[in-house]
N, C-alpha and C positions, 0 to 999 in steps of 0.2 A: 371534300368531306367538311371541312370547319376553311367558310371564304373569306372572314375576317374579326377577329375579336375585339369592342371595346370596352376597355376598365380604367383601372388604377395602374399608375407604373407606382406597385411597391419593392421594385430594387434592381438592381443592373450589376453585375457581374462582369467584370474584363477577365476573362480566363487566361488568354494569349491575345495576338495582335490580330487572329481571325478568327478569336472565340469568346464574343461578347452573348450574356444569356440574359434577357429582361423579364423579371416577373411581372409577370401583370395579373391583377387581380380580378377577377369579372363574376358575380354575382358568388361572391364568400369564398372563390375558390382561386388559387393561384395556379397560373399557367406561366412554366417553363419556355420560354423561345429564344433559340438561336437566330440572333441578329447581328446583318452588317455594323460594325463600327461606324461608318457614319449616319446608320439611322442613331444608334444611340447617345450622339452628339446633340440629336436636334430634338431630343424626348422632353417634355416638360418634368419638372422636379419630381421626388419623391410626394405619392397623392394626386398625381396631375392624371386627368383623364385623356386617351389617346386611342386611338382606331390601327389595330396592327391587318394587316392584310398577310396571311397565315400560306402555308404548303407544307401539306402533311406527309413524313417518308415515316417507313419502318426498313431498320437497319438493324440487322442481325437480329431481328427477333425484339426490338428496341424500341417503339413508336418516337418519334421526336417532330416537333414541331417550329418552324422559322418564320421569322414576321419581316414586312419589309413594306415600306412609305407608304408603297402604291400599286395599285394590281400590273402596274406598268412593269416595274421593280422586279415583281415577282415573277411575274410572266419571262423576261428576260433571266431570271434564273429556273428556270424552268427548261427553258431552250438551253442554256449552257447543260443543265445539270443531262441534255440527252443528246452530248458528244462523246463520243468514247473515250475513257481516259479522266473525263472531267467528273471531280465528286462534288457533295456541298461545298466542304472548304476552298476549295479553288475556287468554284464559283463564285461564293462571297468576297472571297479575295479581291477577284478583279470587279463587282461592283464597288468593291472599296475604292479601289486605284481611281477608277475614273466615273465623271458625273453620265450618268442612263446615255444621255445623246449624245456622248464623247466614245464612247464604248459599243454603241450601235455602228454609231459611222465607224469607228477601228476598224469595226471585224466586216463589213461591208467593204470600204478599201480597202483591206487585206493590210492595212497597215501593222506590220510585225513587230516593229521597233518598238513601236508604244505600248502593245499588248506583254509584250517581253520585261514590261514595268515592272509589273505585278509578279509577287515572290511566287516562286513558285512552278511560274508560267515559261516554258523555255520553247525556243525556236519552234520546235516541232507541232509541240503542243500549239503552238498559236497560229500556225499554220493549218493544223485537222479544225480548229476553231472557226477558221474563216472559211474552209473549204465546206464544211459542215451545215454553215450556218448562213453563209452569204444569201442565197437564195431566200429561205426561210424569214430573212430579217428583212430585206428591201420588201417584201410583202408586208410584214409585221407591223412594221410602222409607220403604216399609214391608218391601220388601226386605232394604234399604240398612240398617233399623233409626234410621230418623230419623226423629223425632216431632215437627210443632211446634207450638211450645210457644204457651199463653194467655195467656199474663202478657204484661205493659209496657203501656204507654198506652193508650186506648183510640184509635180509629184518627183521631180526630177531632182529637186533639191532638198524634200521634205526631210529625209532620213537624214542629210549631214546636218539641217542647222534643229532636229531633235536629239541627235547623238550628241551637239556641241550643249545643248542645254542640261541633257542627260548628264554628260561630262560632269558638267558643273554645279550637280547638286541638287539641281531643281527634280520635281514628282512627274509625273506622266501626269497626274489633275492640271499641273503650277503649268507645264509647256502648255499643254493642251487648251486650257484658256485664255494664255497669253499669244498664242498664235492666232489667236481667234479673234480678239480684241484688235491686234496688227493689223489682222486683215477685214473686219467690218467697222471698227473706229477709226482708225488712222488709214485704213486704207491705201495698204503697201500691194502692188502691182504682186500676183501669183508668177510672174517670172521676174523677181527684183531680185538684187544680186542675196547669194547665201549671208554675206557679212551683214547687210541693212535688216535682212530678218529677224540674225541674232542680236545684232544692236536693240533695236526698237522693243523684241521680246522682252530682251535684261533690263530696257530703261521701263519700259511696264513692271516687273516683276521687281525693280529695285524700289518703284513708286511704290506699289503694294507693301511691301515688307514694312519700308516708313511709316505706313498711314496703320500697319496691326499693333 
């Protein structure tokens, strides 16, 4: 109906932690949209011109409208929003957790640990997600332009040295890119032992911290 809007961001709203609302303004009229939390990070200030890429639902009789980066973005919420079980919020949810091609590959590998990040999202659920979607998405993105990626652990040790980072604080975004770094920067062997992954991960992630 409406493939993408661009205006004014005249205002942004943090309702909750998965109910951020941006006005945007587009020729005298203001438009309500339910956006991910980290598009609304990367919005230009209050007056700033920006291109929302829009998906239109009516709920309960309710029109409402959601903006997101990229028709990529959107498209992947799109696919979640037609698993059973899974509504807007969740959805949004877990494009918050993790960056578009951290979150493809997840649910492609069936990786559960890291899908189980995101509030909300439990065992089961992130299971009907990958069973769901798996097929759908290894097609998808190649459209989409999402490739994933070889690197990180081998799969055999992946879950204990995410659980050890999980453990200790760190986000499913923070492991998810620091494994990634390990194994296309430094280039740590996909069967090196569990302890060198979590080492090398924490001495990345301890350099990051320093340098924000």
């Amino acid at each position: 109906m409406i493939s993408y809007l661009k205006g004014i961001v005249a205002g942004v709203q943090t309702i909750s932690s998965n109910r951020v609302i941006l006005t945007l303004e587009v020729n005298n009229i203001g438009y309500d949209l339910h956006i991910p939390q980290r598009l609304s990070k990367s919005l230009p200030e209050s007056g700033g011109v920006v291109q929302i890429f829009t998906h239109y639902q009516v709920r309960e009789e309710v029109p409402l409208l959601y903006g997101f980066s990229s028709p990529a973005e959107r498209d992947l919420f799109r696919h979640l929003l037609s698993v059973s079980g899974i509504g807007a919020a969740l959805a949004i949810t877990l494009l918050d957790t993790l960056e578009l091609p951290d979150l493809v590959q997840a649910i492609i590998a069936a990786n559960i640990q890291i899908l189980i990040q995101a509030p909300g999202v439990g065992k089961k659920t992130a299971e009907r997600i990958c069973l769901e979607l798996k097929s759908k998405l290894i097609e998808w993105r190649k459209s989409a332009g999402f490739f994933v990626a070889t690197g990180g652990p081998a799969p055999g040790i992946l879950e204990e040295v995410q659980m050890t980072l999980f453990a200790l604080g760190y986000t499913a975004h923070e492991v998810s890119h620091a494994l990634h770094v390990v194994s296309e920067d430094i280039g740590l062997p996909k069967d090196a032992y569990v302890e060198d992954w979590i080492k090398q991960a924490i001495a990345h992630l301890s350099s990051s911290e320093q340098i924000s």
